[in-house]
C-alpha positions as CSV (number, residue, x, y, z in Angstrom):
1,X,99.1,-55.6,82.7
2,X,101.3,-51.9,82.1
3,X,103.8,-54.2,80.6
4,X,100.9,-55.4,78.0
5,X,99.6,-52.0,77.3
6,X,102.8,-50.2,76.7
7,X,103.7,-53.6,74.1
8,X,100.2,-53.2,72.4
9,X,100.7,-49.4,71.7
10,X,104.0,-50.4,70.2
11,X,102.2,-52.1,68.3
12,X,99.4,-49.7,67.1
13,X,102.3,-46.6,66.2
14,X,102.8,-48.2,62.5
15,X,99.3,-48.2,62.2
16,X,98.5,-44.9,63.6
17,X,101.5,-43.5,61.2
18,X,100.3,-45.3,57.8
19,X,97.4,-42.9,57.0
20,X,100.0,-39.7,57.6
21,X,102.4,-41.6,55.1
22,X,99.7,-41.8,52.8
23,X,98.1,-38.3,53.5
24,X,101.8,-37.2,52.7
25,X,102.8,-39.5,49.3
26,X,99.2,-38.1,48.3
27,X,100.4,-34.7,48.4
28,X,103.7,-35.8,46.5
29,X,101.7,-36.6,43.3
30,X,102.1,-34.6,40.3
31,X,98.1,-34.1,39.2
32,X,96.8,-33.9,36.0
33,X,98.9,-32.9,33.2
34,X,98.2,-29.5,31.6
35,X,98.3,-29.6,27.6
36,X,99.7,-26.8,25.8
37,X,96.4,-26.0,23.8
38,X,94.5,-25.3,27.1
39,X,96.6,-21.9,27.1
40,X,95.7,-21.0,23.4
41,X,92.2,-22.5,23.5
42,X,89.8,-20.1,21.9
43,X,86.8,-21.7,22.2
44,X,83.6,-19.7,22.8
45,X,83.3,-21.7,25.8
46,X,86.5,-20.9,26.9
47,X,86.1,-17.2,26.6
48,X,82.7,-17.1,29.1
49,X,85.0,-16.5,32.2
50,X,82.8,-16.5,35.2
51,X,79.9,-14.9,33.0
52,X,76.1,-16.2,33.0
53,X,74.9,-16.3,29.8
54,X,78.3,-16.1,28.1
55,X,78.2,-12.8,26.5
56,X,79.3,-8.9,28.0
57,X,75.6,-8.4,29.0
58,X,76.9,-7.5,32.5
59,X,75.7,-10.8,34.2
60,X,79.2,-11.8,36.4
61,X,78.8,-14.9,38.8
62,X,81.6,-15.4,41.5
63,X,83.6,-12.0,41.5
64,X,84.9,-9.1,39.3
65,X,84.9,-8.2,35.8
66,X,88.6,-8.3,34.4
67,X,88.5,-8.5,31.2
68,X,89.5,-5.5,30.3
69,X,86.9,-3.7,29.1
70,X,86.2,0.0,29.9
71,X,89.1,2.6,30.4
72,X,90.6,5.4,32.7
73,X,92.4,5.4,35.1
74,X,90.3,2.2,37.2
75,X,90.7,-0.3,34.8
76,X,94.7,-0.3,34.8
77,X,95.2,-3.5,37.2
78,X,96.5,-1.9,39.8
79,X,93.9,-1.0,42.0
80,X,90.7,-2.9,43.0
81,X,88.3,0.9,43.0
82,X,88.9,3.7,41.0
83,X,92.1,5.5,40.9
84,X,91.2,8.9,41.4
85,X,88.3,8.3,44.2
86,X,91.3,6.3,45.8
87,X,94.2,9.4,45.0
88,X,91.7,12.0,46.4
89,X,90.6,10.3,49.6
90,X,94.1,10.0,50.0
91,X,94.3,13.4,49.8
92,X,91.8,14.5,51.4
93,X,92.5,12.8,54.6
94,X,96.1,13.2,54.4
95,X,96.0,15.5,57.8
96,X,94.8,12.6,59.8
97,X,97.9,9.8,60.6
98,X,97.0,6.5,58.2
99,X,96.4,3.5,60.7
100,X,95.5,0.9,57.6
101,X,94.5,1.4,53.9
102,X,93.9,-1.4,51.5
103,X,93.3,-0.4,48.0
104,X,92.3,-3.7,46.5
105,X,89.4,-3.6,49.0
106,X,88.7,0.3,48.7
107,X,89.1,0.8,52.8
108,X,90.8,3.8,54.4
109,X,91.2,4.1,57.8
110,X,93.1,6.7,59.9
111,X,94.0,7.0,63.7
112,X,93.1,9.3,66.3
113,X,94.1,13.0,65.5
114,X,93.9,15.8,68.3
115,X,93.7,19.3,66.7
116,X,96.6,21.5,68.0
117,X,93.7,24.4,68.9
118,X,91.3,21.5,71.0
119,X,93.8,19.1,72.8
120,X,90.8,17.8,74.4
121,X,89.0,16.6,71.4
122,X,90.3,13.6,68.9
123,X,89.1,12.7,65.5
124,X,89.5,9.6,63.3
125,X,87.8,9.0,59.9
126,X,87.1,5.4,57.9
127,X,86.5,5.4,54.2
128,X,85.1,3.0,52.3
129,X,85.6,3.3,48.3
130,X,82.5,1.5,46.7
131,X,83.5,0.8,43.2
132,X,85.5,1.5,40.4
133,X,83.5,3.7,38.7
134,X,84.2,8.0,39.2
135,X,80.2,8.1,40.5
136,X,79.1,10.6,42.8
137,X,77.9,7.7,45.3
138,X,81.3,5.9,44.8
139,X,82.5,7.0,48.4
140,X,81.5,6.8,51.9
141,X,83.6,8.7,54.9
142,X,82.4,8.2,58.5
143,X,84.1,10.8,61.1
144,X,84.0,10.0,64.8
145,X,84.9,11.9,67.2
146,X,85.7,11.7,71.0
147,X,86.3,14.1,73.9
148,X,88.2,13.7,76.9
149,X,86.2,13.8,80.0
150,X,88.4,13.1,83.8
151,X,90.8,11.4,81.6
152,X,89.0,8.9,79.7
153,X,88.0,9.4,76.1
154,X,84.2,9.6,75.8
155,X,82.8,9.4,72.3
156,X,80.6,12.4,71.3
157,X,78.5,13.1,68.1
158,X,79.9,14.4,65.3
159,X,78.0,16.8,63.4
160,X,75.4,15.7,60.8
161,X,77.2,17.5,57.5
162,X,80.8,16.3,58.5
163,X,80.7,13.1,56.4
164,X,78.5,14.5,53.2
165,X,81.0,17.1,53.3
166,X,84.4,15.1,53.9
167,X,82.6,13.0,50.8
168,X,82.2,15.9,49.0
169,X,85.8,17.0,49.5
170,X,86.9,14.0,47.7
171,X,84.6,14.1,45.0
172,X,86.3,17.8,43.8
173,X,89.5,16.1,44.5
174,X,88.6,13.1,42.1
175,X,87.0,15.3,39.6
176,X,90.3,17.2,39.6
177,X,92.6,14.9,39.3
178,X,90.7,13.1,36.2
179,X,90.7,16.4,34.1
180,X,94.5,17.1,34.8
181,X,94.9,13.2,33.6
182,X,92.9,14.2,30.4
183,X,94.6,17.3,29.8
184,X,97.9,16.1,29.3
């Protein structure tokens, strides 16, 4: 009877194996072929690119506007927010060690940092930059803040102004570093 089963299963692996073969030549094939006027197709239907109605109205399904439109220094490519809210957070932060900062997402986050004065105290800050316009509501900065009680880190309120003002710190920053761009 182990004798049969052990044949039968024999038999069965080919099987098994065929729709992996075929999964696998599948994967092998070439697709459709891609014309050369696809590339140079101007077309008005071509030229919607992700937009409802077709026209720069300011109606965008299914992500961000790259077309090129709009200027400064947070429509160059490079960045996914706005240069200078990015360069002045940056900044702004800069006494606190980096733990993470992702600038096509617009998020900042630091580690822990103990004051030299308060040994017993520890701050850390996220940012979040929230578009790529220079707009007075284009950042956000939480602070939190812990304090060491019989050895463990407890966390402790931080106090109501810190963030506006943290926010507002970059703001000046931003605003800074956009007129030295336009001066030169």
């Amino acid at each position: 009877m182990l004798k049969h089963r052990a044949r039968a299963a024999l038999n069965l692996r080919p099987l098994a194996a065929a729709p992996l073969m075929l999964l696998a030549l599948a994967a092998c094939s070439s697709g459709r072929v891609v014309e050369n006027d696809e590339y140079n197709n101007d077309s008005r239907r071509a030229r919607v690119q992700g937009r409802l109605s077709g026209e720069q109205d300011g109606l965008l399904i299914m992500g961000t506007d790259r077309s090129g439109r709009g200027g400064g220094a947070s429509e160059s490519g490079a960045l996914g927010v706005n240069a200078y809210l990015w360069r002045a957070t940056l900044d702004t932060l800069s006494f606190l060690p980096l733990s993470s900062a992702d600038p096509f997402g617009g998020v900042i986050i630091t580690d822990w940092y103990s004051p030299p004065a308060t040994p017993g105290e520890r701050f850390r800050a996220t940012a979040y930059i929230l578009g790529r316009q220079l707009r007075s509501d284009g950042v956000r900065i939480s602070v939190f803040r812990q304090e060491q009680r019989n050895g463990t880190w407890v966390d402790a309120p931080v106090a109501p102004s810190t963030n506006t003002d943290m926010e507002n710190q970059v703001l000046a920053r931003a605003r800074e570093l956009r007129s030295q761009t336009a001066a030169r």
